[in-house]
N, C-alpha and C positions, 0 to 999 in steps of 0.2 A: 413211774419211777423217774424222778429229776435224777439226769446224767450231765456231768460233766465233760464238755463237747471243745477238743481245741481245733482252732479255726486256723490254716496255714496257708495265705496268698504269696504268688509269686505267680512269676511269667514260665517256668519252669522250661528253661528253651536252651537243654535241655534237663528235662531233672537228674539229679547224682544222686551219689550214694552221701554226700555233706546235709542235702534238703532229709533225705532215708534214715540218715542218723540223728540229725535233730528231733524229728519228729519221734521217732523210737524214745531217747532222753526224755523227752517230754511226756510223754503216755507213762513211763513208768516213774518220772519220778516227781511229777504233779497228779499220777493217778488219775490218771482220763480214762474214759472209757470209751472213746473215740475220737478221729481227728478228721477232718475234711480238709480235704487239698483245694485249694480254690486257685484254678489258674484263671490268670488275667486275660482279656484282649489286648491291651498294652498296658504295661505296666508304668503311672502317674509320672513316678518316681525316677525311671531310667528313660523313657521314652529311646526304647532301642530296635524303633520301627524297624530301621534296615534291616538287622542281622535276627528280627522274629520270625521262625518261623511258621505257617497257616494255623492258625486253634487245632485244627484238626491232629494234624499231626503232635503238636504237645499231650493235646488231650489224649490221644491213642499213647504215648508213649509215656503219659502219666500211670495211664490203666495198666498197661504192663508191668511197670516197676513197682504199682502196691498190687497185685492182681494176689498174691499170696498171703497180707496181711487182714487179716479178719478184720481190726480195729482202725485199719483206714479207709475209706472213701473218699470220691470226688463230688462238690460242687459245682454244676457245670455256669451258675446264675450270671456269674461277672462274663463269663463268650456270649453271652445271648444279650449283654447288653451293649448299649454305642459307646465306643472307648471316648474318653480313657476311662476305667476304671477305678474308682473307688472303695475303698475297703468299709465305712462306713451306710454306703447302700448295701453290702452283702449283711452285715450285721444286722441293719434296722430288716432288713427281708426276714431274715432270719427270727426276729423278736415276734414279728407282726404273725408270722406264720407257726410260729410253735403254741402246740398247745398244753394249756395250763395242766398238772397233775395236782388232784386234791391229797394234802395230807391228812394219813390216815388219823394221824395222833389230833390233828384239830382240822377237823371236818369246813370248816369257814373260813380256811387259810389253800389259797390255788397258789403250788409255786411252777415255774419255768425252767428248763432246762440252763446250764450254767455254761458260758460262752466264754473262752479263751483265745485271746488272739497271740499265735506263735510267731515270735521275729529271730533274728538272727541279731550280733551286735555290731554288728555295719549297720545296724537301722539306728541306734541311739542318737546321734549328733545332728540326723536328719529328722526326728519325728515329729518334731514342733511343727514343720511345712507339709504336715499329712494333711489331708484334708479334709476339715472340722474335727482336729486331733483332738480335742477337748471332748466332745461330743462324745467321740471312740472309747477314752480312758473312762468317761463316765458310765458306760454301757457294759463293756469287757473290762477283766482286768489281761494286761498285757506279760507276757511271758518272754524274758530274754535268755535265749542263748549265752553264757558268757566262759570263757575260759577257767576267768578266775576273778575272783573278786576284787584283787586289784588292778586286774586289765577292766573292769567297767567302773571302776573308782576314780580311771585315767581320762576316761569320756566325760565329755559337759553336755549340756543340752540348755537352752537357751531359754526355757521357760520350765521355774521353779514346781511347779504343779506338773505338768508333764514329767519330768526328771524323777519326782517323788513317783508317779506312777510306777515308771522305768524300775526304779529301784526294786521297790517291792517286790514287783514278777521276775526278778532276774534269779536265774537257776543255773547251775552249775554243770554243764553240760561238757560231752565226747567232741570236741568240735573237731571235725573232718576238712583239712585245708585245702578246697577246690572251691570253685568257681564257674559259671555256667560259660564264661567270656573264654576261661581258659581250655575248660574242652572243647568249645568251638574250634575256639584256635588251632589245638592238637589235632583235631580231627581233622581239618584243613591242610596242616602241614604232612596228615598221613602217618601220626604217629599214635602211637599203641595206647587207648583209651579203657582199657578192660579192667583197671583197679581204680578207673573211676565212676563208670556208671554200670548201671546193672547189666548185664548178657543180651537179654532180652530186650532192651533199649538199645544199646550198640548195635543189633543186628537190623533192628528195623531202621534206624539212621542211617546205614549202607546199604541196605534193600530201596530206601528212598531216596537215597544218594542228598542227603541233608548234611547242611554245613560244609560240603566241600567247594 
């Protein structure tokens, strides 16, 4: 059975309940039938070396906050490789390594599982300096987060074919306004972080005394 599989990169340092609710959007209302979290070794795009904290720890506290969700999993391929990381080696991994399902209806026809890559729309105005973005849009189509259709109306992107991608996949989503930068922050200054990440995240971030 070809399933429809969204693909969600980030450095997740730490993941909320913003990354929890997009992805939730997305699964129901592109009909996925599953999503893989693929956290980064560092992230291309922010290179926010200093304030990452070890894979391990993301990765442990990625598992906690889908630990519940049947239709999510993790990707562990981009920590196992030498950063920076690329969202276009997770994808071609992915292509090379899925295997083909014969359609019943025409026995001489093998199709692939159908790859979605989930962004947020703070990604839009940067996505032309992805790297071999073209490559990407050709492979996946791209799924944007967007508030509203004329807050991504308001965004430009700097190459015409890119932008038309963008468009297409943009979805109308719950968007949840936090930031990984901003509960660092909070968590730093010692203030009350429990209506932004999950229980079970927060505890183990003060069990490892992370981000203070």
């Amino acid at each position: 059975m070809v399933e429809k599989i969204g693909i969600y990169g980030g450095s997740f340092n730490p993941i909320h309940f913003g990354h929890i609710h997009l992805a939730i959007d997305m699964l129901e209302m592109r009909n996925l039938e599953k999503i893989l979290f693929c956290p980064a070794a560092l992230n291309p795009h922010k290179m926010e070396s200093k304030e990452l904290v070890a894979s391990e720890h993301r990765l442990a506290m990625l598992k906690l906050a889908i630990m519940d969700i049947p239709q999510f999993s993790i990707l562990e391929s981009e920590l196992k490789r030498p950063s920076p990381s690329y969202t276009i080696d997770t994808i071609n991994e992915l292509l090379a390594n899925d295997e083909p399902f014969v359609n019943e209806s025409h026995d001489d026809q093998k199709q692939k599982n159908h790859y979605f890559l989930i962004v947020g729309d703070d990604t839009v105005e940067n996505f032309h300096h992805w790297h071999k973005a073209h490559e990407l849009i050709e492979k996946v189509e791209v799924l944007v987060g967007v508030r509203s259709e004329k807050c991504f109306d308001a965004m430009t992107n700097l190459d015409p074919l890119i932008d038309e991608a963008l468009k297409v996949g943009r979805t109308l989503t719950r968007i949840f306004e936090v930031s990984s930068t901003e509960i660092r922050n909070r968590i730093a200054a010692e203030k009350y972080c429990g209506h932004l990440v999950p229980a079970k995240v927060l505890d183990y971030i003060y069990r490892n005394r992370l981000y203070c």
